[in-house]
N, CA, C and O atoms as CSV, one atom per row, in Angstrom:
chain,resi,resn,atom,element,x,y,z
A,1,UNK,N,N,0.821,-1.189,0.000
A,1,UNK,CA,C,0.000,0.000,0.000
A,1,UNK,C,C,0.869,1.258,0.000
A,1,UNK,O,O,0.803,2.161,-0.834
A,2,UNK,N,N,1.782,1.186,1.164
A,2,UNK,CA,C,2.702,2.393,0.842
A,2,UNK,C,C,3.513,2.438,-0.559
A,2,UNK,O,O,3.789,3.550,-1.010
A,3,UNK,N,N,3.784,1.638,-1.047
A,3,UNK,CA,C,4.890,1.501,-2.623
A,3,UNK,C,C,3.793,2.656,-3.679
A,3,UNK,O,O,4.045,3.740,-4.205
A,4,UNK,N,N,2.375,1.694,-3.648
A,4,UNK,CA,C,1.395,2.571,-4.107
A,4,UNK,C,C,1.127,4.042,-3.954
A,4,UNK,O,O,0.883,4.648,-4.997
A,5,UNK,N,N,1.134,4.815,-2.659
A,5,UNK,CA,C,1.165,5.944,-2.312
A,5,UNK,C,C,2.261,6.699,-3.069
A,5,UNK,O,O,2.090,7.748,-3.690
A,6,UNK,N,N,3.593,5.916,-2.913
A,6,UNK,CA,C,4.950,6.394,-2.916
A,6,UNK,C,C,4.803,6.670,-4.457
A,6,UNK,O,O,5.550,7.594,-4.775
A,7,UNK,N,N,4.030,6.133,-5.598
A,7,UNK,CA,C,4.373,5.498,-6.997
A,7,UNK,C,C,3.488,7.255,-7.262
A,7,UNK,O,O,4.026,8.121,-7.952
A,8,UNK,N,N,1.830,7.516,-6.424
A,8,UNK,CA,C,0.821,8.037,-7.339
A,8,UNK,C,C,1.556,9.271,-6.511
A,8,UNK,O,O,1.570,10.200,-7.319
A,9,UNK,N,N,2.263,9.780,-5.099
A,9,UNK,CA,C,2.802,10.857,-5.127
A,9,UNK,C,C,3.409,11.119,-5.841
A,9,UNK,O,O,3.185,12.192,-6.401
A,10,UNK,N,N,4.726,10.178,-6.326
A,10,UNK,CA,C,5.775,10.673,-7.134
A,10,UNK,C,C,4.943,11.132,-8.482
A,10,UNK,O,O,5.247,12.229,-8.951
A,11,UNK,N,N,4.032,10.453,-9.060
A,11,UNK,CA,C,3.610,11.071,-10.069
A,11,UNK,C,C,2.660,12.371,-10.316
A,11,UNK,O,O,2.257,12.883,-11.360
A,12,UNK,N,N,2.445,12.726,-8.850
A,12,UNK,CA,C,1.380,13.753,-8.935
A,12,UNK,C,C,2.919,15.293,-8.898
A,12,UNK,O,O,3.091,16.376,-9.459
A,13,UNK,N,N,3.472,14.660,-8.150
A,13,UNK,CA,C,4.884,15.608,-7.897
A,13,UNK,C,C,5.471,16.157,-10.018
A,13,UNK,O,O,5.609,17.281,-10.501
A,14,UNK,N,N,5.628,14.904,-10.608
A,14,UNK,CA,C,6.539,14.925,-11.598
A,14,UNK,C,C,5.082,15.598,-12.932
A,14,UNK,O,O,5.437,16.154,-13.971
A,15,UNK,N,N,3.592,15.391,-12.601
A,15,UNK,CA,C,2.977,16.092,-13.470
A,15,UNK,C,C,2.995,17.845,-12.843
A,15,UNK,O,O,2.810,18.813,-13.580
A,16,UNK,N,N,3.135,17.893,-12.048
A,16,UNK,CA,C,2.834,19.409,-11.527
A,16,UNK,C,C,4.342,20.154,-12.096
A,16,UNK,O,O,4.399,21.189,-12.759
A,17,UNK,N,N,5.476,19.342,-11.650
A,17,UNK,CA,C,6.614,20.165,-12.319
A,17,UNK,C,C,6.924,20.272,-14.123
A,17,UNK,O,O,7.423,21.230,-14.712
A,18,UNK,N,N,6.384,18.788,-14.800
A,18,UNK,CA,C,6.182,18.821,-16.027
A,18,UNK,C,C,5.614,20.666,-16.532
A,18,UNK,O,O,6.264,21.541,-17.103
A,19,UNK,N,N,3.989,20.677,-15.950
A,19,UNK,CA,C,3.674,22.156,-16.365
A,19,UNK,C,C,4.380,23.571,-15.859
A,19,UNK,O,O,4.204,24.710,-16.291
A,20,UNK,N,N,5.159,23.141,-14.891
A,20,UNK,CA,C,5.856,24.548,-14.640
A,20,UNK,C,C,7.459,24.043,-15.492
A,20,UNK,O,O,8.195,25.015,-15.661
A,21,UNK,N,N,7.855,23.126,-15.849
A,21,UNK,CA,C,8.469,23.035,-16.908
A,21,UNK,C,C,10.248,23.236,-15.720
A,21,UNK,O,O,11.260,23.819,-16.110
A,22,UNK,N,N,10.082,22.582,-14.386
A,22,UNK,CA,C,11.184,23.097,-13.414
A,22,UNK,C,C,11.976,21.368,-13.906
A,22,UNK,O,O,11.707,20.200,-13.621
A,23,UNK,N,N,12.847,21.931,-14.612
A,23,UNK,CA,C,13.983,20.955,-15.460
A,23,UNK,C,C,14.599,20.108,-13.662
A,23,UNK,O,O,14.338,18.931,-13.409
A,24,UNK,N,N,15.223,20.832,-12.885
A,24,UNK,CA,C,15.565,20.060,-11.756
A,24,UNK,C,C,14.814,19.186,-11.051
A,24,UNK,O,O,15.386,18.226,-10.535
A,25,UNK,N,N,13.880,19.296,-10.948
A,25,UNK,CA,C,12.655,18.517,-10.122
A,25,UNK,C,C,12.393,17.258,-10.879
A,25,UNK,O,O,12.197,16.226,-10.236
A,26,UNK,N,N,12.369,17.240,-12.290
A,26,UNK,CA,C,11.833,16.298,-13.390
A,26,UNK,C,C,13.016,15.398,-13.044
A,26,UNK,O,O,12.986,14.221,-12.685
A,27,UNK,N,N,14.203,16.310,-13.252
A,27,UNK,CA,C,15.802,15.245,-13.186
A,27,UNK,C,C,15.603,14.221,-11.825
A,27,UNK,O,O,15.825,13.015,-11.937
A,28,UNK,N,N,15.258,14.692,-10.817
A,28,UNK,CA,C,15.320,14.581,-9.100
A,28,UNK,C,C,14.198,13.296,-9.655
A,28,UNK,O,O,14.487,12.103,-9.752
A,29,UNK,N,N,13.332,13.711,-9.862
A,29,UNK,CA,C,12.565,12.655,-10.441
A,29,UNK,C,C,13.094,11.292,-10.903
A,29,UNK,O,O,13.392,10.317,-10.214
A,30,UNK,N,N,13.124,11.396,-11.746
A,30,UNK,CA,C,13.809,10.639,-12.954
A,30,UNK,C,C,14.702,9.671,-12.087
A,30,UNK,O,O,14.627,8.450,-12.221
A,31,UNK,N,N,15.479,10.231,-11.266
A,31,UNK,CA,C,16.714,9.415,-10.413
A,31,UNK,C,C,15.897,8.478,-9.576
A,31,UNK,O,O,16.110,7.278,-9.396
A,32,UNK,N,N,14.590,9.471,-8.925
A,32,UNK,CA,C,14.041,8.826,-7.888
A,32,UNK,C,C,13.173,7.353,-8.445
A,32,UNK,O,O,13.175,6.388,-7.681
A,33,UNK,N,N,12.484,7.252,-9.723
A,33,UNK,CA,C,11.853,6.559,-10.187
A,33,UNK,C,C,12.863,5.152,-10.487
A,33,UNK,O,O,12.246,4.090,-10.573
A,34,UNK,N,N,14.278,5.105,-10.638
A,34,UNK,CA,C,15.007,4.240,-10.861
A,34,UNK,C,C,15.680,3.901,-9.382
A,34,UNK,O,O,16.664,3.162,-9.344
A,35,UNK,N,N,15.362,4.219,-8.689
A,35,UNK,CA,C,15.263,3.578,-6.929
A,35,UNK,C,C,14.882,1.755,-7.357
A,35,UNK,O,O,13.868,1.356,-7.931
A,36,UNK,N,N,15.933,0.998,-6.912
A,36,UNK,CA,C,15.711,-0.607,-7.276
A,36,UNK,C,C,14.192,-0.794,-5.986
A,36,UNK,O,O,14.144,-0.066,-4.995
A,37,UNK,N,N,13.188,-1.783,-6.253
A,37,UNK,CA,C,12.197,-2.234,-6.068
A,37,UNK,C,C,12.416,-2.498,-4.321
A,37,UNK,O,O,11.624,-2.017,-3.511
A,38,UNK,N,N,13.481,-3.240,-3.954
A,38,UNK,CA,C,14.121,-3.817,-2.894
A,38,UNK,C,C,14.634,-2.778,-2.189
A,38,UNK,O,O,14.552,-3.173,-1.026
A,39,UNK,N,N,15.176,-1.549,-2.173
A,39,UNK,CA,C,15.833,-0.590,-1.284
A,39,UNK,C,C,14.697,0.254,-1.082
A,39,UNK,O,O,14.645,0.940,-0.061
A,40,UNK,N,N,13.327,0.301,-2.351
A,40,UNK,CA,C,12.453,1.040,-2.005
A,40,UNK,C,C,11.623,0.520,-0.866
A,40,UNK,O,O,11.163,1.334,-0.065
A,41,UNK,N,N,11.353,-0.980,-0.700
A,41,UNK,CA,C,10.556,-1.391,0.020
A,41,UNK,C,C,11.304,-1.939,1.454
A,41,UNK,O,O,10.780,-2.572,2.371
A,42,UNK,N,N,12.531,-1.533,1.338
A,42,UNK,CA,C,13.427,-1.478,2.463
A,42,UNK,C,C,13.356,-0.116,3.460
A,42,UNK,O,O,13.298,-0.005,4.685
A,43,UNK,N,N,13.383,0.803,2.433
A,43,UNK,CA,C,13.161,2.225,3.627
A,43,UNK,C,C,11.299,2.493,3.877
A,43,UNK,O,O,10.658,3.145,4.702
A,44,UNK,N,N,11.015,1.850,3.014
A,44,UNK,CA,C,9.343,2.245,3.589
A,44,UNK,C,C,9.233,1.284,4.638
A,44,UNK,O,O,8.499,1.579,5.582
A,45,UNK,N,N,9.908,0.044,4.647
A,45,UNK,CA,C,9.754,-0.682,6.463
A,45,UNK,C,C,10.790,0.111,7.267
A,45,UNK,O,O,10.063,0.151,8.260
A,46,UNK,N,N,11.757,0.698,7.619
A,46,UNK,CA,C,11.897,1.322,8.268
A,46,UNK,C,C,11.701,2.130,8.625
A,46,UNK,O,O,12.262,2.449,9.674
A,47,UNK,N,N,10.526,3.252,7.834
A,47,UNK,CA,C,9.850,3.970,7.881
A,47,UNK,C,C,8.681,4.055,8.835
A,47,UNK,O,O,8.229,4.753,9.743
A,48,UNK,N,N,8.426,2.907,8.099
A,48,UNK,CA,C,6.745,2.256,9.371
A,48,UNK,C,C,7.357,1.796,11.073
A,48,UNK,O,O,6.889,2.074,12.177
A,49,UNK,N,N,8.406,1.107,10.735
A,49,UNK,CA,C,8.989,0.979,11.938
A,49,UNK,C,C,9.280,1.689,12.978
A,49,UNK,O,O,9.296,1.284,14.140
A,50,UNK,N,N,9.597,3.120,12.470
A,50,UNK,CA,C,9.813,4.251,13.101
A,50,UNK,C,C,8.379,5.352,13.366
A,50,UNK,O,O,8.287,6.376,14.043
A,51,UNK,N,N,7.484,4.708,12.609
A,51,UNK,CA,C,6.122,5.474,12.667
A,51,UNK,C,C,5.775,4.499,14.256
A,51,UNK,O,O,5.694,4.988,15.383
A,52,UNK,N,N,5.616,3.009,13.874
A,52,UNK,CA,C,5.275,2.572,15.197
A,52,UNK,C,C,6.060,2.771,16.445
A,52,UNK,O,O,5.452,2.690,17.512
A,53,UNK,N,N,6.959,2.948,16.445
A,53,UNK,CA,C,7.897,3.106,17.593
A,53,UNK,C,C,7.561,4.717,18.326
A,53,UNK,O,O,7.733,5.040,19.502
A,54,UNK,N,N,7.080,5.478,17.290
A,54,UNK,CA,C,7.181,6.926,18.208
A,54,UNK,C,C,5.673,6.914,18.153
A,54,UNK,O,O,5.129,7.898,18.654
A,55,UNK,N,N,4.736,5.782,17.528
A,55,UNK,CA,C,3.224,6.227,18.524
A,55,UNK,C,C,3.185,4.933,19.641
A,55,UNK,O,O,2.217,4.659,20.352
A,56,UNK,N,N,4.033,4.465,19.620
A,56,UNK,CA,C,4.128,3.620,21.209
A,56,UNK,C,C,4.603,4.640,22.420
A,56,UNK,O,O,4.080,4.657,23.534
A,57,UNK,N,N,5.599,5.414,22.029
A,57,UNK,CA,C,6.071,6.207,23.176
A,57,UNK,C,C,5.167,7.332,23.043
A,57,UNK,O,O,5.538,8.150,23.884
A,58,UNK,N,N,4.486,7.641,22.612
A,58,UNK,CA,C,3.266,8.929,22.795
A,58,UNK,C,C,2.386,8.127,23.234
A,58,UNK,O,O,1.947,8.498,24.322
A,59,UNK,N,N,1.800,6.887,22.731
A,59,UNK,CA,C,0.814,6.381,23.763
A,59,UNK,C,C,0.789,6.432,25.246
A,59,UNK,O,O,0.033,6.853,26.121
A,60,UNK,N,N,2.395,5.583,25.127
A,60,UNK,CA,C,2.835,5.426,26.895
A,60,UNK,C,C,2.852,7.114,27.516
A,60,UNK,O,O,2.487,7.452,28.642
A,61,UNK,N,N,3.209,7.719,26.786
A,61,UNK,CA,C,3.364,8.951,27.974
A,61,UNK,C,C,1.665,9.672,27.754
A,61,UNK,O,O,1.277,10.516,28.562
A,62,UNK,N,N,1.207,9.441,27.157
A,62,UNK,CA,C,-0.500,9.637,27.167
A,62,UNK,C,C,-0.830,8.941,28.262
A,62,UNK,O,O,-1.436,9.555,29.140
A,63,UNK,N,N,-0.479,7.348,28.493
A,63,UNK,CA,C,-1.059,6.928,29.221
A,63,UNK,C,C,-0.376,7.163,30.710
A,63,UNK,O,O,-1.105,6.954,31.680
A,64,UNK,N,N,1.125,7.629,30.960
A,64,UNK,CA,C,1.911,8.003,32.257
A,64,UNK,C,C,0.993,9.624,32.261
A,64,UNK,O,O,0.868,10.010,33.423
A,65,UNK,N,N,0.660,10.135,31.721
A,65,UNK,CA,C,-0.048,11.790,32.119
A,65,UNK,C,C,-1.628,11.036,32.470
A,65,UNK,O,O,-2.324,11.395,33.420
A,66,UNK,N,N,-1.885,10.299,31.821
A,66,UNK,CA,C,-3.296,9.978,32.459
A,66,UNK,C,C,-3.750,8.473,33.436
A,66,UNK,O,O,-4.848,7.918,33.477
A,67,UNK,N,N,-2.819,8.203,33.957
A,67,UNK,CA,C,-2.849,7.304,34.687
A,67,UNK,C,C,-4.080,6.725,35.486
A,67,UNK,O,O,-4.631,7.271,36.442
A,68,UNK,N,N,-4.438,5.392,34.854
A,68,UNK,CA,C,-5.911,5.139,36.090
A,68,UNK,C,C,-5.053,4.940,37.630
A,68,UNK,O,O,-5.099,5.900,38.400
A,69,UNK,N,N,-4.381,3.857,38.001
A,69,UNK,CA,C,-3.830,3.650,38.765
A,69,UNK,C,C,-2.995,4.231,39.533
A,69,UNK,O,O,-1.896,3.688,39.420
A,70,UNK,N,N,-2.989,5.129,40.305
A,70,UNK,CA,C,-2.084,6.215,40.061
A,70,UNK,C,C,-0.702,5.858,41.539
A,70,UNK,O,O,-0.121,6.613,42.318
A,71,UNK,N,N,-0.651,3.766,41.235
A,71,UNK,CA,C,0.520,3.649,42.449
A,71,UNK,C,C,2.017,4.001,41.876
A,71,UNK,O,O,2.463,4.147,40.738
A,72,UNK,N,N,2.382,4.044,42.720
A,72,UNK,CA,C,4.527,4.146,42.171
A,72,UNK,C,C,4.760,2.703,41.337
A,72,UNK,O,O,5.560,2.611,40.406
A,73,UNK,N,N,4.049,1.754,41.752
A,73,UNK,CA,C,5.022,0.704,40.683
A,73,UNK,C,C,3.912,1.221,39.439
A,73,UNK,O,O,4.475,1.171,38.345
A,74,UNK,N,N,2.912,1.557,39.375
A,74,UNK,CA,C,2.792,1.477,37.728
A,74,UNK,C,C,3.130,2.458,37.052
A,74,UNK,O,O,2.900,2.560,35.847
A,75,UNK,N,N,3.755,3.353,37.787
A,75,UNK,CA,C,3.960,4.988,37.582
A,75,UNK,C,C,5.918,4.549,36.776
A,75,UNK,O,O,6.575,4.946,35.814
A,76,UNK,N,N,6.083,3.682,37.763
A,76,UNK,CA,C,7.587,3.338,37.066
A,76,UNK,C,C,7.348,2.092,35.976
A,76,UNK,O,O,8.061,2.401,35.021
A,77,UNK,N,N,7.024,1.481,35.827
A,77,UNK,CA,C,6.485,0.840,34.903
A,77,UNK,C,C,6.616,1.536,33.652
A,77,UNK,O,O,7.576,1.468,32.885
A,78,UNK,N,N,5.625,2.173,33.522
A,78,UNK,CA,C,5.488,2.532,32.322
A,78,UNK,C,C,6.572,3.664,31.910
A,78,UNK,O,O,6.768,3.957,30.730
A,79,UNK,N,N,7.391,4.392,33.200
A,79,UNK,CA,C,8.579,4.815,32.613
A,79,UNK,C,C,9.709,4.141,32.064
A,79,UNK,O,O,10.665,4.490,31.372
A,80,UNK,N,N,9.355,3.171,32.530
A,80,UNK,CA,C,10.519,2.499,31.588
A,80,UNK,C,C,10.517,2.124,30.104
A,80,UNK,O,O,11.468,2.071,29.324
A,81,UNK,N,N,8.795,1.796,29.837
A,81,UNK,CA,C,8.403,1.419,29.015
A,81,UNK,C,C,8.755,2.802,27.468
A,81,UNK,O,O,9.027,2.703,26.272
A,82,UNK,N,N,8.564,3.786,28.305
A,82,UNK,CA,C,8.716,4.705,27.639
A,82,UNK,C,C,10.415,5.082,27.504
A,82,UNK,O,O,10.783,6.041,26.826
């Protein structure tokens, strides 16, 4: 799904500079579209990886500011977690 996103941005990017006719952007393009299949779908998982990792630590500190329980071990708990 993301490759997809990645494919119809790049092309919404490379028709908009086509009409302003910006020769660098098309080039930038051009390079980007020959990205091998495998390094592309290599940084979009590390990508996601890093999307999940920083809404785990906003959860946890959502959930350390709103604490039901409000003892010291779950209070450290979840600092660690975070």
């Amino acid at each position: 799904m993301l490759i997809a996103h990645w494919d119809k941005t790049l092309g919404k990017v490379y028709n908009l500079n086509v009409e302003k006719k910006d020769k660098k952007v098309i080039k930038l393009i051009d390079r980007i579209v020959k990205i091998p299949e495998k390094i592309k779908r290599c940084v979009l998982k590390y990508y996601l990886t890093k999307c999940f990792q920083l809404h785990a630590v906003a959860f946890f500190q959502w959930r350390l500011k709103y604490i039901h329980q409000k003892t010291p071990k779950h209070r450290t708990r979840l600092k660690k977690l975070i």
